[in-house]
C-alpha positions in Angstrom: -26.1 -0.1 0.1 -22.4 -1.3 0.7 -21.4 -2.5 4.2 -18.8 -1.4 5.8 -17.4 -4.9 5.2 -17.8 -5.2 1.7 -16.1 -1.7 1.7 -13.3 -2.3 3.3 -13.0 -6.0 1.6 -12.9 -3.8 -2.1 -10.3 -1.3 -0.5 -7.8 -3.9 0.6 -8.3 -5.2 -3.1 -7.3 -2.0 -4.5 -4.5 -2.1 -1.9 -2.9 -5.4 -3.4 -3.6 -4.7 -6.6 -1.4 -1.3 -6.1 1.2 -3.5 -4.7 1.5 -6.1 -7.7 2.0 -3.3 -10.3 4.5 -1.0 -8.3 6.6 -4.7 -7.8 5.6 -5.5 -11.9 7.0 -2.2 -12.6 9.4 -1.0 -10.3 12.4 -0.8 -12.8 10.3 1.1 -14.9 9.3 3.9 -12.1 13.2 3.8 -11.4 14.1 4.8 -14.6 11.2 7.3 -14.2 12.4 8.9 -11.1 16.2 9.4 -12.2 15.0 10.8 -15.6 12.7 13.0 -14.2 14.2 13.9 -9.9 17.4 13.6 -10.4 17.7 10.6 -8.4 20.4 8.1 -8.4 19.0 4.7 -9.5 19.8 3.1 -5.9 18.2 6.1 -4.4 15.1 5.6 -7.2 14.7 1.9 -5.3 14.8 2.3 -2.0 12.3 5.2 -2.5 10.2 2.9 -4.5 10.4 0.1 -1.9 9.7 2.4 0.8 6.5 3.3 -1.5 5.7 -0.1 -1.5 6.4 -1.0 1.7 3.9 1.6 3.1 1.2 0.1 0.6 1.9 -3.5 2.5 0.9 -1.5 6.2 -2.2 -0.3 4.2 -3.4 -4.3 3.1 -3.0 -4.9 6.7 -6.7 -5.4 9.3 -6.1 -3.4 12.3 -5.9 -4.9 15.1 -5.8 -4.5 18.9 -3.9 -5.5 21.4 -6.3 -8.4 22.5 -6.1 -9.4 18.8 -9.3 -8.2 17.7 -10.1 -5.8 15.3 -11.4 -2.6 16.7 -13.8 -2.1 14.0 -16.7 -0.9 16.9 -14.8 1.2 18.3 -13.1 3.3 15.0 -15.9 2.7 12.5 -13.3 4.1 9.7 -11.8 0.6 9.9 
């Protein structure tokens, strides 16, 4: 059985992993997203980085405001 630990440990993998290849490709899902939205390829970017940006909040342990994870608490952490 996987703990909870071991769980969130592979997640936060898959996190950064998702991370390096939208940075490794980012000018290709540019490209993608004024070929196939319409977008402008400044407006392809920033979307992209936003993208990214929210994958960097997901790699991140919550954390209260003591500084300790509230993993007892909210078991989904």
């Amino acid at each position: 059985m996987i703990r909870d630990s071991q769980r969130r440990s592979k997640n936060k993998f898959s996190f950064f992993r998702l991370e390096q290849l939208l940075e490794t490709h980012q000018k290709e899902l540019a490209e993608v997203l004024v070929r196939e939205h319409e977008k402008t390829l400044a407006e392809a970017n920033d979307e992209l980085r936003r993208g990214i940006e929210n994958v960097e909040v997901a790699c991140w342990d919550p954390v209260d405001d003591t500084g300790r994870s509230p993993t007892r608490c909210c078991p989904r952490y």
